[in-house]
FIKOLZA-1660 file (N, C-alpha, C; in steps of 0.1 Angstrom, whole numbers, plus 5000, padded with zeros to 4 digits):
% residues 88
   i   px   py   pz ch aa at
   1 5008 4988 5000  A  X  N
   1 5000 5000 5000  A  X CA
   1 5009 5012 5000  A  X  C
   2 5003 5020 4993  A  X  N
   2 5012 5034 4992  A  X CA
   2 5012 5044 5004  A  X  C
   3 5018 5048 5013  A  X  N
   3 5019 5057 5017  A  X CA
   3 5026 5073 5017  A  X  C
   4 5019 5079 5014  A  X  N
   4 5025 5095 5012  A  X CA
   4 5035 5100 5022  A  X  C
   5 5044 5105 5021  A  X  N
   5 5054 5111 5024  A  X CA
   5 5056 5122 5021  A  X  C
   6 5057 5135 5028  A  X  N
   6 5057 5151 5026  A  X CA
   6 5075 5148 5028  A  X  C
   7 5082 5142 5034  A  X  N
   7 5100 5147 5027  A  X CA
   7 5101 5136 5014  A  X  C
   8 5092 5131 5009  A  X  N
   8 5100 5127 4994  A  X CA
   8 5091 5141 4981  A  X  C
   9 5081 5149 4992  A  X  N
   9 5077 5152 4979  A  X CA
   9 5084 5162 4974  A  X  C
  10 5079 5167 4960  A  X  N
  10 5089 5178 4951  A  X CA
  10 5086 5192 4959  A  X  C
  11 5083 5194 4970  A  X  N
  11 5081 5207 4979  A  X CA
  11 5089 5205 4989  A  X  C
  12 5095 5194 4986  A  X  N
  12 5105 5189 5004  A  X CA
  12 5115 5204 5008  A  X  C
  13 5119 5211 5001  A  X  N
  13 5127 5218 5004  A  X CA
  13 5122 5228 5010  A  X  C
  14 5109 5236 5010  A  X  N
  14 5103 5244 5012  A  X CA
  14 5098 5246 5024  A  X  C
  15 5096 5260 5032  A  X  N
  15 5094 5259 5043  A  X CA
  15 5079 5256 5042  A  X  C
  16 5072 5254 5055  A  X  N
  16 5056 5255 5053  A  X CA
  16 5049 5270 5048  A  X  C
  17 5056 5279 5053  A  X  N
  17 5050 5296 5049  A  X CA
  17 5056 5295 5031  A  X  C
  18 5064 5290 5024  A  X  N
  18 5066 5292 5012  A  X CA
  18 5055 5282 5002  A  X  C
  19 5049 5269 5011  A  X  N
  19 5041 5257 5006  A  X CA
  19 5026 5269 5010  A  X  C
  20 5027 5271 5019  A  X  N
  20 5012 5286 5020  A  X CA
  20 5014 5295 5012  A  X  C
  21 5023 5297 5011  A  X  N
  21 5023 5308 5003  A  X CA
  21 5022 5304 4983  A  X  C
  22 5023 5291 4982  A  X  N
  22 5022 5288 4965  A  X CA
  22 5009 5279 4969  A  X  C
  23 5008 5271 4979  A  X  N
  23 4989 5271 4977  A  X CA
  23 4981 5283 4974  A  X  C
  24 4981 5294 4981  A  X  N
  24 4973 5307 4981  A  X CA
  24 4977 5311 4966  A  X  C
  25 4989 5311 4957  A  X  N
  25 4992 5316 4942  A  X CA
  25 4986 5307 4935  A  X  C
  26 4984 5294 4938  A  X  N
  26 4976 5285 4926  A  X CA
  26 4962 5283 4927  A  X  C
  27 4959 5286 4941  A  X  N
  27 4942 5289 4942  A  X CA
  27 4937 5301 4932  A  X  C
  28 4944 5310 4936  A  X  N
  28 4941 5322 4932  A  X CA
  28 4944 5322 4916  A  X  C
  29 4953 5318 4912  A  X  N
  29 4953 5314 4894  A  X CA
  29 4940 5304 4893  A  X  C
  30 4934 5294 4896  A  X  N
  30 4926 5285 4892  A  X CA
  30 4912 5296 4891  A  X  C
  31 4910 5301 4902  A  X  N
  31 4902 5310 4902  A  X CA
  31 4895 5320 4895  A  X  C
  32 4908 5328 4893  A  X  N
  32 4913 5337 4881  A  X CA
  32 4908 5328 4868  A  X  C
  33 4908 5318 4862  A  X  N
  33 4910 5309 4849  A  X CA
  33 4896 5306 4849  A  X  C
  34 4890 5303 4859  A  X  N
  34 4874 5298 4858  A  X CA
  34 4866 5308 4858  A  X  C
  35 4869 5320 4862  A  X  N
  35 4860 5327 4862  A  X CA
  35 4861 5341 4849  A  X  C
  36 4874 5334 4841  A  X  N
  36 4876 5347 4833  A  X CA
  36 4883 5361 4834  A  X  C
  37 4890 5360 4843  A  X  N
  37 4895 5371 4851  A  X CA
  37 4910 5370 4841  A  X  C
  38 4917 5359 4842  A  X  N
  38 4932 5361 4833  A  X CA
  38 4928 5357 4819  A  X  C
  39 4928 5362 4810  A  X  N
  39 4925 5361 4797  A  X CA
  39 4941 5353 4792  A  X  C
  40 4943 5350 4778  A  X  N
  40 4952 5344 4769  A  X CA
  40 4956 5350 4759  A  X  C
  41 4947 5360 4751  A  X  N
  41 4951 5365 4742  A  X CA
  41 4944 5378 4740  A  X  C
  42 4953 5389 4738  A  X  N
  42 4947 5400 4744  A  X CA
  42 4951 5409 4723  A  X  C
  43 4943 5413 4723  A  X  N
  43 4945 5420 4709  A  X CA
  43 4943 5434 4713  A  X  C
  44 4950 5441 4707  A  X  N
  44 4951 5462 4708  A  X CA
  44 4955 5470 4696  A  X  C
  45 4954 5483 4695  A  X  N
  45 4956 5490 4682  A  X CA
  45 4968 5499 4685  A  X  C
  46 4975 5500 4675  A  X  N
  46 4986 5508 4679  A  X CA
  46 4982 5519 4667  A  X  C
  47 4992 5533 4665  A  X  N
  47 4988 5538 4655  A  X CA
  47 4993 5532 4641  A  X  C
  48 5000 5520 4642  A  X  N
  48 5007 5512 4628  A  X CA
  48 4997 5503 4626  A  X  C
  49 4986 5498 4630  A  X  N
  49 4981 5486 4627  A  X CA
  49 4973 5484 4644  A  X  C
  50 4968 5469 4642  A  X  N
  50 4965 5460 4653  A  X CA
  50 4974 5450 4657  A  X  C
  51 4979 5451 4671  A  X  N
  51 4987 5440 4678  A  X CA
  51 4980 5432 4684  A  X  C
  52 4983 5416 4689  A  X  N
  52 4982 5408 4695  A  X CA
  52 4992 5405 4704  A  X  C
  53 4989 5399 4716  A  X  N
  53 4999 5393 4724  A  X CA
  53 4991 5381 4728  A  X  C
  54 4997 5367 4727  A  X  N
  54 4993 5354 4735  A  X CA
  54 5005 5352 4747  A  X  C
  55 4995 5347 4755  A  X  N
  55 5000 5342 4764  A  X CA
  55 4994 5327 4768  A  X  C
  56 5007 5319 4776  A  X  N
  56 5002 5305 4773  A  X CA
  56 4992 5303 4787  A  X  C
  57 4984 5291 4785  A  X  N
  57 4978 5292 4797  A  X CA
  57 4976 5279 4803  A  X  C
  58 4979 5273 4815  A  X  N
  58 4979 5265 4823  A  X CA
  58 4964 5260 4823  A  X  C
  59 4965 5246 4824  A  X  N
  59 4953 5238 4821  A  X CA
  59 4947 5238 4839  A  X  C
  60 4939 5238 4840  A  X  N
  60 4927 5236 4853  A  X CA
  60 4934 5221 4861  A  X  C
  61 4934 5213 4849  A  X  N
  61 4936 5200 4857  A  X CA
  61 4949 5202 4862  A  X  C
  62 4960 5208 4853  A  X  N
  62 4973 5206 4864  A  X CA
  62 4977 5220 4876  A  X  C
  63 4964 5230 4877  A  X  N
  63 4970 5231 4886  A  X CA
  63 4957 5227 4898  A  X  C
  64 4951 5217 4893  A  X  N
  64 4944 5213 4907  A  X CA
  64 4950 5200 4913  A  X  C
  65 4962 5194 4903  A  X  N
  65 4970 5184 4907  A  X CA
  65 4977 5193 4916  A  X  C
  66 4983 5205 4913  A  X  N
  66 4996 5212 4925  A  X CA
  66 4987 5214 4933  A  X  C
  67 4973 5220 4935  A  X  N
  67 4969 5225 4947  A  X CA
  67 4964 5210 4956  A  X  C
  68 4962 5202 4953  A  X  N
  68 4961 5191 4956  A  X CA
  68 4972 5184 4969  A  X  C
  69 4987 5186 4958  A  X  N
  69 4999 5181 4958  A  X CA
  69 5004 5190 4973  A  X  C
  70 5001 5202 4971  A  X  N
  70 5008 5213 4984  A  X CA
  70 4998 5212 4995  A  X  C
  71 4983 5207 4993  A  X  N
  71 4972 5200 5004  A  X CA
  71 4980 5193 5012  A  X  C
  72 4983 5183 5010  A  X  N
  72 4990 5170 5010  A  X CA
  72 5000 5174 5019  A  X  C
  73 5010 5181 5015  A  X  N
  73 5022 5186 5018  A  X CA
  73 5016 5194 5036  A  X  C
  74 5007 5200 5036  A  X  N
  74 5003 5213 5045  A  X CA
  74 4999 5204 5058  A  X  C
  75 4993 5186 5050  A  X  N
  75 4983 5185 5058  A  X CA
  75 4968 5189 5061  A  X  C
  76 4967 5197 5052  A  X  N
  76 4951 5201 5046  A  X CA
  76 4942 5188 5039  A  X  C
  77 4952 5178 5038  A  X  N
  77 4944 5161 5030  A  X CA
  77 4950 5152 5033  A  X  C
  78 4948 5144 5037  A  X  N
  78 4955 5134 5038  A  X CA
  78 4968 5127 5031  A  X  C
  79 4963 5128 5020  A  X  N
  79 4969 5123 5006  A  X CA
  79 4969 5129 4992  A  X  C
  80 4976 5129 4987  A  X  N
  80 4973 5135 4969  A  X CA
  80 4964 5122 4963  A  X  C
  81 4956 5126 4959  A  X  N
  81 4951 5115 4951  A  X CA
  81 4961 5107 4946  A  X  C
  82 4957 5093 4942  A  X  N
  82 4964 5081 4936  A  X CA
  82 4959 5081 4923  A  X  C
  83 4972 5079 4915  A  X  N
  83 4965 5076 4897  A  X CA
  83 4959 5066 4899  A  X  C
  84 4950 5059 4887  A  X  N
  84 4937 5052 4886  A  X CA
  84 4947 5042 4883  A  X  C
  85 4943 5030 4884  A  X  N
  85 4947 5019 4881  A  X CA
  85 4940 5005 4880  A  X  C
  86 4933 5004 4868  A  X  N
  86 4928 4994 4861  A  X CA
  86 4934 4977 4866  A  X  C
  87 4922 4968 4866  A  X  N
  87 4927 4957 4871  A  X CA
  87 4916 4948 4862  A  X  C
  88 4921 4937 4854  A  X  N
  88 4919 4929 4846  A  X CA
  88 4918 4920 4855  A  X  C
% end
């Protein structure tokens, strides 16, 4: 059986106030993304023409795997969820 471990995970190095402090930045991006608030591609007029700028944008699911991941880490969950694993 798997058991979780907060010093093997990829945050091991981090104090708890730096693991608070990028939980509270990835809530707040997920947030931001669901509700429309950070847009991706922003179009403007200059007096030469019309500019664009893209910007890339982080998928929902991975950062609810990090906010998940720094749960875990905080003690806020037990565990990070387990990938799925099919049995024939």
């Amino acid at each position: 059986m798997y058991r979780y471990n907060p010093s093997e995970s990829i945050f091991a190095g981090m104090t708890r106030a730096q693991k608070q402090q990028a939980l509270t930045n990835a809530q707040q991006a997920l947030l931001d993304l669901m509700s429309g608030e950070k847009g991706v591609t922003f179009s403007y007029t200059q007096g030469d023409g019309t500019r664009s700028v893209t910007y890339q944008q982080t998928s929902m699911s991975d950062l609810r795997m990090l906010i998940r991941q720094l749960q875990a880490d905080l003690g806020v969950i037990s565990r990070p969820r387990r990938p799925a694993r099919f049995r024939w």
